[in-house]
C-alpha distance (Angstrom), angle and dihedral (degrees) to the residues before:
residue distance angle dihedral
X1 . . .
X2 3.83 . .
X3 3.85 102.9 .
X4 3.97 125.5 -167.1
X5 3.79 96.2 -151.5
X6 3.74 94.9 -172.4
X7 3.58 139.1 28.5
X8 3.61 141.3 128.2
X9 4.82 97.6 -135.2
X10 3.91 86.2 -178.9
X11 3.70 87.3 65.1
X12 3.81 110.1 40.6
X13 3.89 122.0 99.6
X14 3.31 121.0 -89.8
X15 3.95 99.0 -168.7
X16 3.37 99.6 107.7
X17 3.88 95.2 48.5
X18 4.04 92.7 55.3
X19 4.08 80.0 -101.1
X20 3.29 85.8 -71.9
X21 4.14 114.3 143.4
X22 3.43 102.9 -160.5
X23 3.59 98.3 44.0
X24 4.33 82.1 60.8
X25 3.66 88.4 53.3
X26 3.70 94.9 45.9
X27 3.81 81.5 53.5
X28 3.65 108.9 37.1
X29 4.40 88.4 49.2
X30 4.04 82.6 48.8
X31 4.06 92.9 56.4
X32 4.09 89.7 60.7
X33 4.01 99.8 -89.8
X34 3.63 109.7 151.2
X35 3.68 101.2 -170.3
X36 3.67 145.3 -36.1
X37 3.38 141.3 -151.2
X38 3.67 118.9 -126.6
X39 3.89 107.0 -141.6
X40 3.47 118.2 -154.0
X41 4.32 134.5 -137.6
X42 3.56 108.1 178.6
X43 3.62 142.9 25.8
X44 3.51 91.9 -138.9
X45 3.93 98.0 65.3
X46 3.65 92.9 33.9
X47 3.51 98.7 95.6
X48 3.88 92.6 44.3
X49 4.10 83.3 51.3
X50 3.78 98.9 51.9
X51 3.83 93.8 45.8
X52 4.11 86.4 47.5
X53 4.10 85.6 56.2
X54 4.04 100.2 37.6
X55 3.67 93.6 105.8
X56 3.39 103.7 56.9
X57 3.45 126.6 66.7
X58 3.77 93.0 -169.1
X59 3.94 88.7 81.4
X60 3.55 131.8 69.1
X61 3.49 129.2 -168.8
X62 4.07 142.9 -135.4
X63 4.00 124.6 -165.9
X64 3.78 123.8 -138.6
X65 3.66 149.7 115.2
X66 3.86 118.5 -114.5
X67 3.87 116.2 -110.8
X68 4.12 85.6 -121.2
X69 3.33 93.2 54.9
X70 3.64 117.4 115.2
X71 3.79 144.6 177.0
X72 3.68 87.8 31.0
X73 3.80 127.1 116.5
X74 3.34 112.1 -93.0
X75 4.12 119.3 -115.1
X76 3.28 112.6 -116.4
X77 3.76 120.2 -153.0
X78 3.65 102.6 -104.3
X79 3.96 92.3 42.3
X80 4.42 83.2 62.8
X81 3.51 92.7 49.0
X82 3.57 100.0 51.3
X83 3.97 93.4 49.3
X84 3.67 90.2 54.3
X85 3.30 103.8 55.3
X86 3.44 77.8 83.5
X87 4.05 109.0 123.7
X88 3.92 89.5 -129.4
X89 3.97 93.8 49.6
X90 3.24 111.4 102.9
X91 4.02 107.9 163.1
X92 3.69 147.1 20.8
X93 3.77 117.4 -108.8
X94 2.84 152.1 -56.1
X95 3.61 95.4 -101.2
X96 3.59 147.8 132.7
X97 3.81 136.7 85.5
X98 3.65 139.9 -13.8
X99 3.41 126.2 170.3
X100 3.72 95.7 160.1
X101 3.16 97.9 82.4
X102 3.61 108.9 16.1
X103 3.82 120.6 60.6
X104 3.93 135.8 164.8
X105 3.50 114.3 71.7
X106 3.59 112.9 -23.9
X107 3.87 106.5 -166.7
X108 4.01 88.2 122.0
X109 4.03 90.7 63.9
X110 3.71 85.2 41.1
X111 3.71 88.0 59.4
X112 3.60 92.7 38.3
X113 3.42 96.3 57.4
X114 3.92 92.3 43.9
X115 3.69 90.0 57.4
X116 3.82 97.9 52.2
X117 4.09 81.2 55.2
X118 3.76 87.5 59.3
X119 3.34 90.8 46.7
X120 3.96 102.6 50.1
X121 3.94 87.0 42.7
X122 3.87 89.6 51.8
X123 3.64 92.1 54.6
X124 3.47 105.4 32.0
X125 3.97 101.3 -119.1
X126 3.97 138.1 120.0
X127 3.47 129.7 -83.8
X128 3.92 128.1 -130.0
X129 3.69 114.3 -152.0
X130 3.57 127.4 -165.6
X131 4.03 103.5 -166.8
X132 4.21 112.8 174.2
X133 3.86 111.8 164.7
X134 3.51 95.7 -12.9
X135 4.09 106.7 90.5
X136 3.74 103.0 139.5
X137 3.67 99.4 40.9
X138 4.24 97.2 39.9
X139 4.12 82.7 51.3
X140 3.87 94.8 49.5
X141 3.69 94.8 46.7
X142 3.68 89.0 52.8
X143 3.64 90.8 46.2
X144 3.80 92.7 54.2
X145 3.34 102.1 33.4
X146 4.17 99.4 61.3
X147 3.65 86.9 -112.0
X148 3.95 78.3 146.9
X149 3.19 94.4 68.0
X150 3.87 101.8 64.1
X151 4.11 99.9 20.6
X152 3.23 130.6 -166.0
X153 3.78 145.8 165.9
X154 3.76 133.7 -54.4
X155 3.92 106.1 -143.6
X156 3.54 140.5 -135.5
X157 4.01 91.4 -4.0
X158 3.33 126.6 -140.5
X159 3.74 116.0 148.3
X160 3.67 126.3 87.4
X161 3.92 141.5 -72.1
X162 3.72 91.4 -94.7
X163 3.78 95.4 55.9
X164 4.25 90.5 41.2
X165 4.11 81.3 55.4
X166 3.43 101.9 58.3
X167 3.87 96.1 35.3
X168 4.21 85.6 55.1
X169 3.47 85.0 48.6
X170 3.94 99.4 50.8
X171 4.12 79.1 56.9
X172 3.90 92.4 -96.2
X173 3.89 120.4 140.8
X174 3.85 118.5 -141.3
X175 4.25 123.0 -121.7
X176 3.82 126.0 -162.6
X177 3.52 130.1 -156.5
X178 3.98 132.3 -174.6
X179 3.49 92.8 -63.7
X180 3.81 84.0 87.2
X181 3.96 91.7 67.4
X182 3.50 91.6 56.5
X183 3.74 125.9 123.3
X184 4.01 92.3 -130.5
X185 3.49 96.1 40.6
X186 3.50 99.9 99.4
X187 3.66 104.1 127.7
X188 4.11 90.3 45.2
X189 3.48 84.5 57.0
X190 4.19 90.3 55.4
X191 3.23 83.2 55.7
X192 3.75 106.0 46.6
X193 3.79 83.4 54.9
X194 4.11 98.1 56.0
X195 4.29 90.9 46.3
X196 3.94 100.2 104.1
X197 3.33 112.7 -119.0
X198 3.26 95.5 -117.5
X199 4.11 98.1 62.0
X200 4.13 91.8 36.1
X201 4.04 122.7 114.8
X202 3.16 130.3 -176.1
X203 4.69 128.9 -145.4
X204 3.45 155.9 167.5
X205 3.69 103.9 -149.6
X206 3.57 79.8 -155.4
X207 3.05 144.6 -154.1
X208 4.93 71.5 49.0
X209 3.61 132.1 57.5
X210 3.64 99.6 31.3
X211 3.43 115.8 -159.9
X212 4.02 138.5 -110.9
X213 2.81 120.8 -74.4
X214 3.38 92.2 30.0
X215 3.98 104.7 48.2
X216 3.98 118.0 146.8
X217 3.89 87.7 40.0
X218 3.71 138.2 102.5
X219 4.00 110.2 -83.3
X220 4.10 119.2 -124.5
X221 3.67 132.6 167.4
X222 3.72 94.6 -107.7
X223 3.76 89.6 74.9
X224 4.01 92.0 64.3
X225 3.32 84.5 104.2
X226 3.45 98.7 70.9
X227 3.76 87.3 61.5
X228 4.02 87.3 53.6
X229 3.89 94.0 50.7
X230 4.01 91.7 49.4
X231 4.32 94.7 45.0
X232 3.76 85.5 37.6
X233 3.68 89.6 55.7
X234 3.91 89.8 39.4
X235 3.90 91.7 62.5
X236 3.92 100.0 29.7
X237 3.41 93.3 -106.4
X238 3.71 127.7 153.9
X239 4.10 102.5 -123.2
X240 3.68 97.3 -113.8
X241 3.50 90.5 50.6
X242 3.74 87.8 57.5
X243 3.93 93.7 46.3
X244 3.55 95.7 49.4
X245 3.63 90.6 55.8
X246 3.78 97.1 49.4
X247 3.41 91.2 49.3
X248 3.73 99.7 45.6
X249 4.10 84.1 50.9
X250 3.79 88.2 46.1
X251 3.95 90.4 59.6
X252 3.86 98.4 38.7
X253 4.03 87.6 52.1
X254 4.05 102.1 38.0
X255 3.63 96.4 27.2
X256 3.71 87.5 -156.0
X257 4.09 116.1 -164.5
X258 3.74 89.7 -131.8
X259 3.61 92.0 62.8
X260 3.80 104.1 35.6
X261 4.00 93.1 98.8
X262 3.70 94.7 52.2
X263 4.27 92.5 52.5
């Protein structure tokens, strides 16, 4: 099953679908996409997000607030765990470390990040990280934090072999996202190749990172296949081959309802 591991449906344009939501779903399940998982930022959309997804059964969802995000009110442990006890939550996040675009002193996404850890240990689910610029510190937090003990995925990936090691070893799988298609990605693309296949998932991210071939446009989860064809080609794989894995990892990981009758 083709499986959009990541993307953010309250966000993605809606222009070409005369704004209208359903007729993107009706689309986006027509093009081959299996499911998604609907990844949240903020608390403070959440609900607006999980009442946007309700009728359809194809999408799961995670709750989170985004390491950049600021001026919000910080989630508290307890707060996470009672959202996703939710029968469509499947995850923890996205959080994590970003020192890309955040600088000064950083202790609150430190904290931030430790709490979600609480949180997806206290309930039992998977964690999605977004890391950018932050490799040592994301790793160590993880490290002391448990994080081992309930896993999860790193997201749109984009540092280097040594950092994809030692998250696969902490239990963690490893996502990619359009970035892989792009001309200058040559060294993601070494590393897409070493991921075994067995800890490898594949995203949009949308409504970011489009895709080639279709860079310069809106993002949507129907162009996750691009992603497949370029890792399938990567590892000599026939593009089914590569699906079926990625979605078989997707179910083992996330566990989602939807999907439990087709394990």
């Amino acid at each position: 099953m083709l499986v959009d591991s990541h993307c953010h449906l309250d966000r993605v344009s809606l222009k070409a679908y005369d704004k209208d939501f359903a007729a993107f779903m009706t689309a986006t399940l027509a093009s081959g996409v299996g499911h998604m998982l609907c990844v949240s930022i903020d608390l403070e959309h959440y609900p607006k997000m999980r009442a946007l997804v309700d009728p359809y059964p194809q999408v799961s969802v995670s709750v989170g607030v985004h390491p950049n995000e600021t001026n919000r009110q910080e989630p508290e442990p307890d707060e996470l765990v009672a959202l996703a006890a939710d029968p469509r939550n499947v995850a923890i996040g996205e959080t994590g470390l970003d020192y890309y675009r955040s600088e000064g002193d950083l202790a609150w996404q430190h904290q931030r990040f430790r709490h979600h850890i609480a949180a997806a240990r206290a309930c039992g689910k998977p964690l999605i990280i977004h890391t950018r610029e932050a490799r040592a510190d994301t790793l160590r937090i993880l490290r002391e934090e448990g994080a081992r003990e309930v896993g999860g995925v790193l997201h749109c990936f984009t540092e280097d072999w040594d950092m994809a090691s030692q998250a696969l070893d902490l239990g963690f799988h490893i996502s990619f996202s359009g970035i892989v298609t792009f001309p200058g990605a040559d060294d993601l693309r070494q590393v897409a190749a070493r991921v075994p296949l067995d800890r490898l998932l594949i995203e949009t991210d949308s409504p970011y990172l489009t895709p080639v071939p279709h860079r310069g446009r809106p993002n949507e989860p129907r162009h996750v296949v691009h992603v497949a064809d370029c890792i399938a080609q990567l590892r000599d794989l026939d593009r089914e081959v590569l699906i079926a894995a990625t979605g078989d990892n997707f179910r083992r990981l996330f566990q989602p309802a939807a999907l439990a009758d087709t394990a």
